[in-house]
KEMARKE-114052 format. One record per residue: residue number from 1; x, y, z of N, C-alpha, C in turn. Coordinates in pm, whole numbers. Layout:
N
NUM_X_Y_Z_X_Y_Z_X_Y_Z
...
# end
This chain:
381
1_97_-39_0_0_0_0_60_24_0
2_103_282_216_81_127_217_3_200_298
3_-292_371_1071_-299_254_1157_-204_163_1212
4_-105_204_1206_-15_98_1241_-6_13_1320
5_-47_-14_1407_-82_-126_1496_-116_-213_1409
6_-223_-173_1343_-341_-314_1237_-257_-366_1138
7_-180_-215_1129_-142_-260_958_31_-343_1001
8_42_-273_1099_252_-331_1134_189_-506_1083
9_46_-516_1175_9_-653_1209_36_-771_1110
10_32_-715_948_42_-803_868_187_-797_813
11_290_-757_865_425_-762_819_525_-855_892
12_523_-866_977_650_-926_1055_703_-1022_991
13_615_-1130_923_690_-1199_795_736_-1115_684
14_717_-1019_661_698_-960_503_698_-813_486
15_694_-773_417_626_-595_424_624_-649_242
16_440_-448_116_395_-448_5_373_-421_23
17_498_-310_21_566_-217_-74_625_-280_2
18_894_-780_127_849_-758_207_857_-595_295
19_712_-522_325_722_-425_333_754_-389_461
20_923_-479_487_969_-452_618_1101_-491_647
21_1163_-411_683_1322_-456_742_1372_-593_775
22_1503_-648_756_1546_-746_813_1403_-849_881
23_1402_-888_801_1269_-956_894_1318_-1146_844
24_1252_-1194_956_1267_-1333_960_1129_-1392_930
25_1096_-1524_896_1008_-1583_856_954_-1624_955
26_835_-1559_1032_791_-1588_1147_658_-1633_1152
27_567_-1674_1209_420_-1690_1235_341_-1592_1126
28_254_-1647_1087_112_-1551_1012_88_-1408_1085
29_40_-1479_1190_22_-1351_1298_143_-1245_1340
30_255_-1309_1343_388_-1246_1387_406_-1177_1244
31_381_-1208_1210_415_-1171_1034_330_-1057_1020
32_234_-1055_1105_123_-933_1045_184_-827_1155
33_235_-843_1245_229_-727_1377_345_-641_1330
34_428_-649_1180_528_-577_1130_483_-541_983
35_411_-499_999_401_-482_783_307_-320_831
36_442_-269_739_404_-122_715_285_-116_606
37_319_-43_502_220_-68_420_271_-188_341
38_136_-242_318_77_-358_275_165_-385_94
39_158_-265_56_222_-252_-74_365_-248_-108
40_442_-237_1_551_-228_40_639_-330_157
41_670_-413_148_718_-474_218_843_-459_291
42_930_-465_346_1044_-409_393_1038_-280_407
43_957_-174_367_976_-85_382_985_18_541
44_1057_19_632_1069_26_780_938_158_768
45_979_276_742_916_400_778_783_382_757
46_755_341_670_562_303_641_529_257_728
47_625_112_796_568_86_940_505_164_1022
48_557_224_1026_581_391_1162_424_454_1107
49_440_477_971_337_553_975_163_456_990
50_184_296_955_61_249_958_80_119_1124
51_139_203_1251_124_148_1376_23_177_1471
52_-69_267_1437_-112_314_1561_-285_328_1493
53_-342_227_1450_-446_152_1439_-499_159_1557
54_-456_143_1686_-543_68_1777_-608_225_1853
55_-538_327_1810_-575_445_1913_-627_564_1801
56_-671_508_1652_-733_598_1583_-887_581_1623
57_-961_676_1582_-1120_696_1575_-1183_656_1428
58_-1291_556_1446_-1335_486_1412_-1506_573_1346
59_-1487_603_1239_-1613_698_1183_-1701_575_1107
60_-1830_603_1201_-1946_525_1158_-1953_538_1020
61_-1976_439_927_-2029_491_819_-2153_373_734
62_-2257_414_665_-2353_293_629_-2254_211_549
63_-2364_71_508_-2367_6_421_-2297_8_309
64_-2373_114_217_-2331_155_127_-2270_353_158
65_-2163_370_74_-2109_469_140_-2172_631_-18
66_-2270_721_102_-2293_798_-84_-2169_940_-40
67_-2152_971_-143_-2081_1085_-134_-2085_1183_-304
68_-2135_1303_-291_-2139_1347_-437_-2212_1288_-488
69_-2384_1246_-467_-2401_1164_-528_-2349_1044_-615
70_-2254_975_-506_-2133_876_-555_-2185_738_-444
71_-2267_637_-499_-2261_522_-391_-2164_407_-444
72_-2091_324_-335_-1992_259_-322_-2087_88_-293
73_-2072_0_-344_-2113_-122_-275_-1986_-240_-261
74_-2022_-265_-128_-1824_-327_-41_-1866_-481_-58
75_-1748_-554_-95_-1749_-698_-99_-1595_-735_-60
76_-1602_-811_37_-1473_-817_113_-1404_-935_-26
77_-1323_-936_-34_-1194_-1025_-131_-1117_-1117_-19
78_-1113_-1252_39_-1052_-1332_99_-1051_-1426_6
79_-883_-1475_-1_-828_-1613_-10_-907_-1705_65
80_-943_-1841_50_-982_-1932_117_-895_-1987_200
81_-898_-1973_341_-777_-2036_410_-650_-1988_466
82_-673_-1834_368_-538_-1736_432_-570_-1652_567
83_-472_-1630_613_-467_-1570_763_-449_-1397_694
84_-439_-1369_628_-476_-1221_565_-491_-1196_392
85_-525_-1148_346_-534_-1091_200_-517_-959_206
86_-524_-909_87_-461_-775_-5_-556_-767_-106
87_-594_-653_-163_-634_-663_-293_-564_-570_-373
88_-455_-600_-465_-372_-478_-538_-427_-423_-641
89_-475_-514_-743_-483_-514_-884_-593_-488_-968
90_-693_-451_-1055_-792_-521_-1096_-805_-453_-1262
91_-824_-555_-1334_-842_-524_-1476_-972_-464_-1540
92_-1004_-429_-1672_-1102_-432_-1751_-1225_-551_-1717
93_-1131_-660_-1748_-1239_-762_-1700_-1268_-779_-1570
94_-1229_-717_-1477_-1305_-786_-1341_-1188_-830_-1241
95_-1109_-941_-1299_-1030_-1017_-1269_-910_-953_-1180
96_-903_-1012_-1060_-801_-911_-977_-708_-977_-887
97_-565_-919_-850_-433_-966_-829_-440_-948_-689
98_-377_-986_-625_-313_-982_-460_-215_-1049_-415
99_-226_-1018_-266_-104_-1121_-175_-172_-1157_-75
100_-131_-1289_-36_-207_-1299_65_-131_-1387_160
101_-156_-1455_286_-30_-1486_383_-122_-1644_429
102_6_-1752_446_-99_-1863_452_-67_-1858_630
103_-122_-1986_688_-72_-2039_773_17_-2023_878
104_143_-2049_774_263_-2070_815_371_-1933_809
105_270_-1801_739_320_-1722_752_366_-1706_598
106_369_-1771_524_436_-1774_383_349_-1650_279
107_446_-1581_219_310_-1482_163_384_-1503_-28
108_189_-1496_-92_198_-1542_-224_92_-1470_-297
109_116_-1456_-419_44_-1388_-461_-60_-1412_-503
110_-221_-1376_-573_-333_-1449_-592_-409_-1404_-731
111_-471_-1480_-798_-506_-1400_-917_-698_-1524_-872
112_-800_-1380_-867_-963_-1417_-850_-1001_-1425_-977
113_-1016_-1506_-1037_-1125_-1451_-1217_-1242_-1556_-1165
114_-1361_-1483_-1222_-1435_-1546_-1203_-1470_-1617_-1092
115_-1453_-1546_-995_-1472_-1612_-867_-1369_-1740_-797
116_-1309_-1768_-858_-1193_-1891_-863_-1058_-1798_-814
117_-988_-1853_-702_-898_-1800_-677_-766_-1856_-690
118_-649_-1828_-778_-552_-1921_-818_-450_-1834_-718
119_-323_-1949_-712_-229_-1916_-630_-105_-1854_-765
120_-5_-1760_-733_87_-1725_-839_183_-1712_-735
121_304_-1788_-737_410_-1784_-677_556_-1826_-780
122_604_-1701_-817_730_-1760_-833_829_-1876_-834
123_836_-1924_-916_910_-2062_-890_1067_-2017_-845
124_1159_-2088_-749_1282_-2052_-726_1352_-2105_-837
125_1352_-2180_-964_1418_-2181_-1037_1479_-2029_-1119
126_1404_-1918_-1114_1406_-1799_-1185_1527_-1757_-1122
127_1569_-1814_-1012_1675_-1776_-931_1793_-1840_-887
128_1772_-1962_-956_1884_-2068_-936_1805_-2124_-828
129_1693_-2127_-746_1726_-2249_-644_1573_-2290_-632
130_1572_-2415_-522_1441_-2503_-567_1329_-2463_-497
131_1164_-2484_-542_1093_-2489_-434_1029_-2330_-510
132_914_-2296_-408_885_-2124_-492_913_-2017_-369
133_874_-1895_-435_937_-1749_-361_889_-1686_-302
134_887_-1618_-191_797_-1528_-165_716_-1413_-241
135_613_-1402_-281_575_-1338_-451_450_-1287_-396
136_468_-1157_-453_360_-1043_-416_325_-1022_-558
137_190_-1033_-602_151_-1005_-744_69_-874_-727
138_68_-765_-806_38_-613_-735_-19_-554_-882
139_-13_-598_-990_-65_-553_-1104_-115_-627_-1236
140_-273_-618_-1269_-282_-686_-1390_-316_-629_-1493
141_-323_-634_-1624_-357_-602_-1774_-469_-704_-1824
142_-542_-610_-1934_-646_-689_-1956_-615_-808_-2031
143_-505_-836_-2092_-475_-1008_-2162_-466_-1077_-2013
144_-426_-1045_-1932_-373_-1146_-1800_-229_-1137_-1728
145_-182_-1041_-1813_-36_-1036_-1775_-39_-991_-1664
146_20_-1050_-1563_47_-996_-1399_233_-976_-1388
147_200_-873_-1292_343_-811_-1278_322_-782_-1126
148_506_-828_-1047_443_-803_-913_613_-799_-859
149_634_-870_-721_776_-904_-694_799_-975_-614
150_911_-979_-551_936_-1170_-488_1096_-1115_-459
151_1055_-1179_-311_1185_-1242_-282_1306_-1344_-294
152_1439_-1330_-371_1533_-1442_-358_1523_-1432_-220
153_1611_-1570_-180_1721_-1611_-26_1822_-1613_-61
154_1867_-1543_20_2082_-1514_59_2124_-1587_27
155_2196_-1559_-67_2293_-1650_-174_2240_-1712_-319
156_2089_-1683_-353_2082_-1724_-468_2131_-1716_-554
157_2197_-1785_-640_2313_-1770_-786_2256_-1687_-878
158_2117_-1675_-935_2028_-1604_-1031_2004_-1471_-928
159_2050_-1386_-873_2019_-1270_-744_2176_-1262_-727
160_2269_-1141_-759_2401_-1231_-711_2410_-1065_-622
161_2312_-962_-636_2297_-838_-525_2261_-930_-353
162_2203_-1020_-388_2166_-1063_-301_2208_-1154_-201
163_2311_-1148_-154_2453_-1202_-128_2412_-1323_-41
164_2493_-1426_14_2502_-1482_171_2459_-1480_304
165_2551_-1340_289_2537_-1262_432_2395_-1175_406
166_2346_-1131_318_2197_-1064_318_2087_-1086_421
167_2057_-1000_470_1950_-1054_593_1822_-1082_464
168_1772_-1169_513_1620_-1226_459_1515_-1065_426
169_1457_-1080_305_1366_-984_257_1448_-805_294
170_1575_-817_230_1660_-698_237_1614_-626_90
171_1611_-500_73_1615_-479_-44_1646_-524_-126
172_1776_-615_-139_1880_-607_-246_1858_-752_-291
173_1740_-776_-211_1670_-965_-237_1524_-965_-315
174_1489_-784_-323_1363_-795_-393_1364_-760_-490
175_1296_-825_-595_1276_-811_-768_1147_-818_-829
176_1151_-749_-898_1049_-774_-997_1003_-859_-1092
177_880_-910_-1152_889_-1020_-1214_756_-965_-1300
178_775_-1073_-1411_594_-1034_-1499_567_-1189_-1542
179_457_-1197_-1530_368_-1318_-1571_325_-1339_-1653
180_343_-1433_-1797_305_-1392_-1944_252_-1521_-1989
181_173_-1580_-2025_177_-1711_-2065_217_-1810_-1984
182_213_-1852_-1896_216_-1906_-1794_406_-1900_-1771
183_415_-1819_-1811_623_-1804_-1782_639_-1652_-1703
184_761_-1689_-1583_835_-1571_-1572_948_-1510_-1531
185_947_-1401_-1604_1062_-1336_-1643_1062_-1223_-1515
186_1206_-1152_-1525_1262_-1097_-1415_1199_-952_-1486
187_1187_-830_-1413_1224_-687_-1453_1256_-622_-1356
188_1402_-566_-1410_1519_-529_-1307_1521_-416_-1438
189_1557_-273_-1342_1634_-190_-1418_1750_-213_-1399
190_1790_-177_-1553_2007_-185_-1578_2062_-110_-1466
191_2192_-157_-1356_2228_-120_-1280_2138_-92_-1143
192_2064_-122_-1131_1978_-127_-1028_1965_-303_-915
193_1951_-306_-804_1963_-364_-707_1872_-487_-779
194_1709_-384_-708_1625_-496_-676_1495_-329_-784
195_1368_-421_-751_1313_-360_-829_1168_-403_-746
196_984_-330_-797_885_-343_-730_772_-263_-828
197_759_-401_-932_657_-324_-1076_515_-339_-973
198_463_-217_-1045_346_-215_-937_199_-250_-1045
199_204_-190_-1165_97_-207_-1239_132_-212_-1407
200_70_-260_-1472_76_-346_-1615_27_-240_-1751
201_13_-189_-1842_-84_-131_-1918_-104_-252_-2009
202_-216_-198_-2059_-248_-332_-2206_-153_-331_-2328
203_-44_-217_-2314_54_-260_-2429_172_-297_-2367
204_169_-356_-2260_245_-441_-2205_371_-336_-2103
205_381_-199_-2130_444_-133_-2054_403_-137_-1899
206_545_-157_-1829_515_-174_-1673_581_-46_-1621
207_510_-47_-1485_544_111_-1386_558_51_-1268
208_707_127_-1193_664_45_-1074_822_125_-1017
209_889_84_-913_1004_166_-866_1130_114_-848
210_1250_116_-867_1403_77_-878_1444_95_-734
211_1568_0_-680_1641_49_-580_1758_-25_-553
212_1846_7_-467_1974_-44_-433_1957_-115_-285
213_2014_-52_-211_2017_-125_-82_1933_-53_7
214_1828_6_-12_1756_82_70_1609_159_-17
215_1496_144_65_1391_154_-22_1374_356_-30
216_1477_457_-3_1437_596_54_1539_643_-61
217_1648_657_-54_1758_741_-94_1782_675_-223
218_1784_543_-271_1797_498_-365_1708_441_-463
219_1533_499_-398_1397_440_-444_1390_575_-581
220_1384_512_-712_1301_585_-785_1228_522_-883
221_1106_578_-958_994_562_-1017_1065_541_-1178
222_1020_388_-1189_1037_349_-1307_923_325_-1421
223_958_306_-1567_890_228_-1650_923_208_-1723
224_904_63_-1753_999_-43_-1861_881_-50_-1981
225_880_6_-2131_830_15_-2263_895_-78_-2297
226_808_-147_-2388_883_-276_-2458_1002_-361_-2349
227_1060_-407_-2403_1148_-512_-2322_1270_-432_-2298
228_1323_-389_-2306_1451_-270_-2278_1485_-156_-2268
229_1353_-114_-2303_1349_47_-2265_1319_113_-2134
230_1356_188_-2078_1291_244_-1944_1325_378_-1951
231_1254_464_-1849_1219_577_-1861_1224_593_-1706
232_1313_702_-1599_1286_691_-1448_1256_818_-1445
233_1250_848_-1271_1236_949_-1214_1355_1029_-1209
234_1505_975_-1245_1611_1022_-1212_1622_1144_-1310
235_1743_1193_-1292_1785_1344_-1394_1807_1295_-1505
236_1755_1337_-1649_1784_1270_-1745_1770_1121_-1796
237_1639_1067_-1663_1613_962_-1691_1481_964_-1798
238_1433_1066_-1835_1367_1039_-1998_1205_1059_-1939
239_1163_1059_-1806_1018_1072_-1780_979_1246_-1745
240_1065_1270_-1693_1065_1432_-1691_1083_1512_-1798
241_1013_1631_-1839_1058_1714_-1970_1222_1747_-1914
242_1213_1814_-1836_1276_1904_-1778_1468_1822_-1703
243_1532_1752_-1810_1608_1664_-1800_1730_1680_-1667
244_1680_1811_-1592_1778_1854_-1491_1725_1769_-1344
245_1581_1759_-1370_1473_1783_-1254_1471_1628_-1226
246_1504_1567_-1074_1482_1417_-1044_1414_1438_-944
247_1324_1359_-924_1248_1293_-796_1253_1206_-716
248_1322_1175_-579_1413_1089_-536_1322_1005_-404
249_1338_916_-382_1219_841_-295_1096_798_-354
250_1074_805_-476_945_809_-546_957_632_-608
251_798_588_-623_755_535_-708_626_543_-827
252_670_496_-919_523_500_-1026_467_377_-1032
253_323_436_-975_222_300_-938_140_276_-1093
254_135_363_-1212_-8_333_-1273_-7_467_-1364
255_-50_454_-1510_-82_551_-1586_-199_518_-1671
256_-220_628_-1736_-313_591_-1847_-280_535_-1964
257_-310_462_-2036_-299_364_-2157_-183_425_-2235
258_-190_534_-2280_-91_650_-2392_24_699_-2269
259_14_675_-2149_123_695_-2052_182_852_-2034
260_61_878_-2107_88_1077_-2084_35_1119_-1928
261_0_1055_-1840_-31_1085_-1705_18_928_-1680
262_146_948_-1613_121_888_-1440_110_932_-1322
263_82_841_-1197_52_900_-1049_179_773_-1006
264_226_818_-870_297_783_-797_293_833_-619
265_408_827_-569_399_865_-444_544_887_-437
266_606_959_-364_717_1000_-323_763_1038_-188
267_866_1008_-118_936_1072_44_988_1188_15
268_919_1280_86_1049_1429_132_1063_1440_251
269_1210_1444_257_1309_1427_231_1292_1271_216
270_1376_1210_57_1398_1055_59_1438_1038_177
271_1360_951_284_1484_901_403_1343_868_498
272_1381_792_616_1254_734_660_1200_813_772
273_1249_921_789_1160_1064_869_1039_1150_681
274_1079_1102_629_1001_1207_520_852_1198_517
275_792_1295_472_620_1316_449_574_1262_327
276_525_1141_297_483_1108_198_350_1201_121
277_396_1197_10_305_1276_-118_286_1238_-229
278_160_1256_-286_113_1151_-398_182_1286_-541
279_184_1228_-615_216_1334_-745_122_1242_-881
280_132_1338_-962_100_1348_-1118_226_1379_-1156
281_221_1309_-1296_329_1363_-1395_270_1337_-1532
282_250_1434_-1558_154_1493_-1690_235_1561_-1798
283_243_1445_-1915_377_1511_-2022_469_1553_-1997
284_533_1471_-1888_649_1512_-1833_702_1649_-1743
285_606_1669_-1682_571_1788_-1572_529_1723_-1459
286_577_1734_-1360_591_1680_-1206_472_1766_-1129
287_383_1748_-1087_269_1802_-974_288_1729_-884
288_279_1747_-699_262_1715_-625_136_1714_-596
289_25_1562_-527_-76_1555_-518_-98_1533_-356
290_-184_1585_-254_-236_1589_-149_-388_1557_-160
291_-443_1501_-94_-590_1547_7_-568_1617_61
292_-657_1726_2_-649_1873_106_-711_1839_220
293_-601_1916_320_-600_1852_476_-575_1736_510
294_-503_1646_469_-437_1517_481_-313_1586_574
295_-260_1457_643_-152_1454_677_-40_1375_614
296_-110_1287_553_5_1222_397_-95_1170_321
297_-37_1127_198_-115_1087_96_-20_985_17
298_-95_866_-22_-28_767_-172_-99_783_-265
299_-65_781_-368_-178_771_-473_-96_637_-541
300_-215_542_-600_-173_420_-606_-213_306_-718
301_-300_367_-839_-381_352_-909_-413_444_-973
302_-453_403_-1131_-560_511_-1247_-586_425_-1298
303_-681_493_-1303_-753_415_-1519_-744_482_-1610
304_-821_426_-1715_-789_467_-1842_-841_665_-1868
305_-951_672_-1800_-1042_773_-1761_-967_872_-1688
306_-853_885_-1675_-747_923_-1550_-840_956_-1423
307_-908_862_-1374_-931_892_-1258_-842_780_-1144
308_-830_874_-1043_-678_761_-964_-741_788_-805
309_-667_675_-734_-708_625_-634_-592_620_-531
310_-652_588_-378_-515_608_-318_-515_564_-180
311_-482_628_-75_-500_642_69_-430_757_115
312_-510_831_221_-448_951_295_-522_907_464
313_-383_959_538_-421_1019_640_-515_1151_713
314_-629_1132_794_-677_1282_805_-609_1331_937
315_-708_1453_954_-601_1546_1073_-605_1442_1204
316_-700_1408_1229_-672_1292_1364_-609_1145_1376
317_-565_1155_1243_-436_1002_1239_-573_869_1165
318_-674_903_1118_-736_836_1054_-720_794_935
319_-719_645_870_-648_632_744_-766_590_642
320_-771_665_526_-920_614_431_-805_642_290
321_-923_547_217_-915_562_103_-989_648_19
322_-917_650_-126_-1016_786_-192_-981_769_-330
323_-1071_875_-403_-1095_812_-531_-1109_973_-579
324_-1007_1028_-694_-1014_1125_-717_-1042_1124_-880
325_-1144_1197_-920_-1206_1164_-1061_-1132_1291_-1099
326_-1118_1259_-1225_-1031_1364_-1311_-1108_1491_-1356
327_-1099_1598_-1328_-1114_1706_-1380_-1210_1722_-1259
328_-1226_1698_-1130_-1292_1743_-1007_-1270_1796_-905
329_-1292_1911_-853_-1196_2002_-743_-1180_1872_-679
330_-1260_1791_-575_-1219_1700_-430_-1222_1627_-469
331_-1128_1541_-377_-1132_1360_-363_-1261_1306_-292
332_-1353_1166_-326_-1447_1121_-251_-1358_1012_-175
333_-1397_1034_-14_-1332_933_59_-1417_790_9
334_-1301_704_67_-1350_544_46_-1324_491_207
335_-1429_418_271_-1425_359_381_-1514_257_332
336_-1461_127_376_-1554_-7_389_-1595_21_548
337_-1713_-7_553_-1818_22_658_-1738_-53_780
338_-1798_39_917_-1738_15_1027_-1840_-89_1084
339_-1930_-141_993_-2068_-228_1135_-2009_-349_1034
340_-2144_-421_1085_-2110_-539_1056_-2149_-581_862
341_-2106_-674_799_-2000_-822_849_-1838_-766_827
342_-1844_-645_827_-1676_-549_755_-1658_-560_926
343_-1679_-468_1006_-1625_-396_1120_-1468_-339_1061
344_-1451_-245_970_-1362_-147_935_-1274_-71_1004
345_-1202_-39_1036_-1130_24_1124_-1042_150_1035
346_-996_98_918_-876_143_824_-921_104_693
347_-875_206_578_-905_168_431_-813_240_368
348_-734_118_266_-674_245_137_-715_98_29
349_-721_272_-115_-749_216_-207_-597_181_-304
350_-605_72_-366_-462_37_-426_-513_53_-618
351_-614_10_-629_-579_-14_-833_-792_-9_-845
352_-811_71_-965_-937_106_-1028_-945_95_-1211
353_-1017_34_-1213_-996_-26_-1377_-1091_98_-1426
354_-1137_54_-1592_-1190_136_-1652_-1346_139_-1624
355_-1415_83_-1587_-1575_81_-1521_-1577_97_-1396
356_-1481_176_-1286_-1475_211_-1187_-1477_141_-1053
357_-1456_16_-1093_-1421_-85_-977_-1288_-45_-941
358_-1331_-29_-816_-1192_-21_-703_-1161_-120_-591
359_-1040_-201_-584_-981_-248_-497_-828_-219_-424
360_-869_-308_-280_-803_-266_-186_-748_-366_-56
361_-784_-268_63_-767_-351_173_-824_-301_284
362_-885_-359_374_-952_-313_554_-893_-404_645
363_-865_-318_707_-864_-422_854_-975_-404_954
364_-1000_-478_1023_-1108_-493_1086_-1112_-502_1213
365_-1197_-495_1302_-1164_-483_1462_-1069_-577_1552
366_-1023_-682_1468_-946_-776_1501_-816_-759_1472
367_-826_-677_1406_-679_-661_1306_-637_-720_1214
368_-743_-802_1170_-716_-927_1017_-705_-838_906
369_-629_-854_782_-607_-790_723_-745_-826_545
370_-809_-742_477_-905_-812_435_-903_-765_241
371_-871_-798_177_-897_-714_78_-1047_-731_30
372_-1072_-576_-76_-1221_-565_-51_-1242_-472_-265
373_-1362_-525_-261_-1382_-488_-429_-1491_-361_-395
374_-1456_-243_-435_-1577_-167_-462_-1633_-113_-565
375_-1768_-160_-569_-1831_-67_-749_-1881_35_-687
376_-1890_116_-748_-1935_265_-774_-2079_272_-856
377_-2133_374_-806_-2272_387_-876_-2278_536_-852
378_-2285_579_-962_-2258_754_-972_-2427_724_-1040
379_-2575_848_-973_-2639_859_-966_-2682_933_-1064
380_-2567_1055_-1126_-2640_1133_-1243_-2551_1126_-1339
381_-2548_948_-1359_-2440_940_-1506_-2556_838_-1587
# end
């Protein structure tokens, strides 16, 4: 993604964006009491910012949620059998990507079509070694192509950033991967560590963020065109007009089809005290994006329609999701309902296709982690 209490809850194995430091392969539950955002794995500072779940305020809200004459109808997204889910992804058709954590703590990625929920895990052969990977699937396209990332283990021969001595789910152990025909392939930018494609377009171009040994100072916003081309956030990395101008801590979650608007999120200062901020980059012109009156913001998703999606903090440490339609002064918040069978606590939105289905994730009074599908029903369309 990516409350912290609720949300640390689903990391301690892992962190998405694993979206968590040095971490060891511990219990389901132990695994959840460390995961910053959900979208981010290893990522330490997101921790910080999604710990304190248990002492936010909890805003009633119905059933169905109207806003702007805008109603929302919530359908929770669970794996059968998993001790948490995610919902990252969701296409044209319906069909939508995640991660989700079994048992034993093991986290894998999930593809729902049609109501059928398949498992997508990396095979360790992609890496030299046996058995499959820890694999977060975070983006799909309307053929099926999923794009997501995965952990090697210390010392894999195919990972050679990823040394011996590497503590487990270190930066320099996470990569990117895409799913094509039932094969997959790595996407690593040239000279770059480890990598974290976040979303797919239908001409096969992926967006998603580069890094070295650290997800802050060395995190920037990539996209790989065709098979060898890329385009970053860096100076003269080809996404900016303005070839002087870099954006440092940033990733690119998602654009529109022609890739003349993406959204992302970025740290200021890169480093794990910074204020996260959502941006646009529109023909190669950099905007910084907020919820007015937020205390941070991701933006994390678009469609084709450029309307994009996200999560912000409000002034009392409350975390919602939101859905900002293109060409509209405000964002409409997104909350999956606080009563029952949700009991909601926390919401961000991660990926919104072209008929305005949005998915995500809630946690719930327990602290289970839940991903959740929402349609939209705009009243004077």
């Amino acid at each position: 993604m990516k409350n912290s209490g609720k949300r640390l809850q689903v990391a301690k194995l892992l962190l998405i964006f694993t979206l968590m430091p040095a971490l060891l392969l511990l219990s389901a539950y132990s695994a959840a009491q460390s995961m910053t955002n959900p979208r981010m794995r290893g990522m330490s500072s997101m921790q910080d910012l999604h710990s304190h779940s248990q002492s936010r305020q909890t805003v009633p809200r119905p059933a169905m949620d109207e806003l702007s004459g805008t109603t929302f109808t919530f359908a929770s997204v669970d794996v059968p059998g998993a001790t948490n889910t995610l919902a990252t992804g969701i296409n044209a058709r319906g069909s939508i990507v995640g991660i989700y954590f079994d048992s034993a703590g093991n986290e894998h990625g999930f593809l729902r079509e049609h109501g059928n929920f398949l498992t997508v895990d990396v095979p360790g052969s992609l890496v030299g070694v046996s058995g499959t990977l820890q694999t977060e699937a975070n983006g799909i396209n309307a053929r099926g192509d999923i794009v997501g990332d995965y952990f090697a283990p210390p010392g894999a021969p195919g990972a050679p950033a990823c040394t011996a001595d590497t503590p487990p789910f270190s930066p320099q152990c996470r990569r990117g991967f895409l799913y094509r025909n039932g094969q997959f392939s790595d996407v690593l930018v040239p000279g770059k560590k480890g990598s974290v494609p976040n979303a797919i377009m239908p001409n096969g171009t992926i967006y998603g963020c580069d890094h070295d040994d650290d997800y802050f100072t060395s995190m920037v916003g990539f996209g790989r065109i065709g098979l060898d081309t890329f385009i970053t956030l860096d100076a003269g990395g080809g996404e900016l007009r303005d070839p002087t101008e870099s954006v440092g801590g940033s990733m690119n979650n998602g654009a529109t089809p022609d890739g003349s608007i993406i959204v992302g999120l970025y740290v200021d200062p890169p480093d794990q005290n910074g204020q996260y901020h959502g941006y646009i980059v529109r023909d190669g012109t950099f905007q910084r994006y907020d919820v007015p009156g937020s205390r941070l913001t991701q933006t994390w998703g678009i469609n084709p329609a450029a309307d994009f999606v996200g999560l912000y903090d409000d002034t009392n440490g409350n975390e919602h999701g939101f859905l900002q339609r293109w060409g509209e002064d405000a964002p409409l918040t997104i909350d999956v309902p606080s009563g029952p069978p949700f009991n909601a606590t926390l919401t961000d939105a991660f990926a919104i296709n072209s008929a305005g289905s949005i998915v995500g994730l809630y946690i719930d009074a327990m602290g289970n982690f839940h991903g959740y599908l929402a349609v939209r029903h705009r009243h004077d369309e």
